[in-house]
C-alpha positions, -999 to +999 in steps of 0.1 A: -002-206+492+012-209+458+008-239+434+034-250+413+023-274+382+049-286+356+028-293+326+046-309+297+030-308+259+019-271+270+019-260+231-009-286+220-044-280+221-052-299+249-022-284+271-030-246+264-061-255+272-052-267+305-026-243+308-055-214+306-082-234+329-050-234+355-037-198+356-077-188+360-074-209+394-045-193+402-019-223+398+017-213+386+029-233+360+063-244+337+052-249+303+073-274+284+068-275+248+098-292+222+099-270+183+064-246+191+081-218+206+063-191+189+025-206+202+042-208+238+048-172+231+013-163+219+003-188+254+021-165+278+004-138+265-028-148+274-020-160+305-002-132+317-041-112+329-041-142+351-011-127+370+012-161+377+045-176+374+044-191+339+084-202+327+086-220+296+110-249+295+122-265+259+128-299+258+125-326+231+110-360+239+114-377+208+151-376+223+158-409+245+171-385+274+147-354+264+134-352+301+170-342+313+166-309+296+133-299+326+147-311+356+172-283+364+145-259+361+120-274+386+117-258+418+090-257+440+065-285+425+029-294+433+018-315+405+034-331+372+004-326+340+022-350+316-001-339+279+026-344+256+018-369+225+021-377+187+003-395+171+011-427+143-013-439+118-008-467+092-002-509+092+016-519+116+037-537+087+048-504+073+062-490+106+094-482+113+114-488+147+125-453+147+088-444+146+080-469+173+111-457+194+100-421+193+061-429+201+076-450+234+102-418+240+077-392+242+047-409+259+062-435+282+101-430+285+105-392+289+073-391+315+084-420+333+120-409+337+109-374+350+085-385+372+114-405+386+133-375+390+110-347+401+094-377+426+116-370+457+098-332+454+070-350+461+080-378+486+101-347+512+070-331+520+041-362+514+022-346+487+015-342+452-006-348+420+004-369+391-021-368+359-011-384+327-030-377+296-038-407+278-062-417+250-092-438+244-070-459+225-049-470+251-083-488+265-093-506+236-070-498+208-068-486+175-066-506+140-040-482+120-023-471+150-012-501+167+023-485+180+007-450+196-024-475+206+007-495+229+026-468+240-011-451+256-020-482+273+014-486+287+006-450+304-025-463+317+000-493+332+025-467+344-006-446+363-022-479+381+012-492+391+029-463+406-005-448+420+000-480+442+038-468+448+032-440+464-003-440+475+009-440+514+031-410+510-002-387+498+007-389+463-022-395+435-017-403+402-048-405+376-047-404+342-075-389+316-085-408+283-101-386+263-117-395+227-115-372+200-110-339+205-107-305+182-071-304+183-044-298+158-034-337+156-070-342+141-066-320+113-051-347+091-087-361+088-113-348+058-148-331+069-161-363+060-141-381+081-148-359+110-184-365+100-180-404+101-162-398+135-186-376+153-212-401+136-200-428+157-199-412+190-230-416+211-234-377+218-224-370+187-200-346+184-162-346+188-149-332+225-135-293+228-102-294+246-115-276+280-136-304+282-103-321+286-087-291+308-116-293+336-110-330+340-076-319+349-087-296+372-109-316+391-084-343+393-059-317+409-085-302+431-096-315+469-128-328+454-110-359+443-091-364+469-102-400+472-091-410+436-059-424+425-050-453+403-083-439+376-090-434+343-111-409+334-132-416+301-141-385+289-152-397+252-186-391+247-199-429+253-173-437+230-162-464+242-174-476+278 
């Protein structure tokens, strides 16, 4: 039987990542992504040997009502990957409230909204998989990124509140929180930053995205079929 998993963010490191450890299990998959059109390009190519579905969707988050640009294109639906993200670093006295609207529009609005919408996909046949990608920060915040640091705990809020929701009608909704991981959105930081990070890490070193992407898996697989309403540190003892 086919699987169908919308997974938005698919053009960041983490999401192609997920995107590949999917397609090799056979899922089908819609691949949102917002300006990267040419690395969802390059993605399709690779996962085409994987013979799937794979339909790119572009959408822009940063927009208040971004997620109305996906839902027309949703059909059959098994599971919502929400892995979009953008991160903010500086005082919270120097921030913006554009900046601060456009953190809350692409990691709380735009996934709550279309989880509203694509939930009745969900509720008509009592099944599905929510997983939210959050980030370590969301647990126990961030100095110097205050505003992305409140936007990624009120995912973790979102994930134990509507996992609750819709736990009767065989719906799960779990979230990962990863630490750092070798991604573009890290590449702002020197070597001797990443040094300093890695450093600080109990198993010191910094996580590779499939790290990430099997976490996903699992959570969509029968093997956690018991979970919902969890967090998933995957941080290397970074925080505990």
């Amino acid at each position: 039987m086919k699987k169908y998993v919308l997974l938005t963010g698919a053009s960041g490191g983490i999401g192609q990542a997920i995107a590949l450890h999917l397609a090799a299990k056979g899922y089908h998959l819609y691949l949102h992504y917002n300006q990267n059109k040419q690395t969802i390009q390059e993605l399709m190519e690779k996962l085409q040997p994987y013979g799937g579905e794979y339909i790119p969707i572009q959408a822009d988050f940063a927009s208040i009502n971004g997620y109305q640009a996906i839902v027309p294109h949703i059909f059959s639906l098994d599971a919502i990957i929400h892995c979009g993200g953008k991160s903010h670093y500086g005082l919270l006295v120097d921030l913006k409230q554009d900046e601060v609207q456009e953190l809350f529009n692409i990691h709380v609005l735009n996934p709550l909204m279309l989880t509203k919408e694509l939930l009745p996909k969900f509720l008509s046949k009592r099944s599905g998989n929510i997983i939210v990608i959050t980030s370590i920060w969301g647990q126990t915040g961030a100095a110097c990124e205050v505003a992305y640091s409140s936007a990624k705990g009120a995912q973790i809020a979102f994930v134990k509140s509507l996992s609750k929701e819709v736990a009767l009608n065989g719906i799960r909704v779990n979230a990962i929180a990863p630490g750092a991981v070798e991604t573009p959105m890290m590449e702002g930081f020197t070597p001797e930053e990443m040094e300093g990070i890695s450093f600080d890490i109990p198993m010191g070193r910094i996580a590779k995205p499939e790290e990430i992407a099997s976490c996903a898996a699992f959570l969509l697989s029968e093997e956690s079929s018991y979970m919902t309403g969890q967090v998933l540190a995957v941080n290397g003892g970074w925080y505990t």
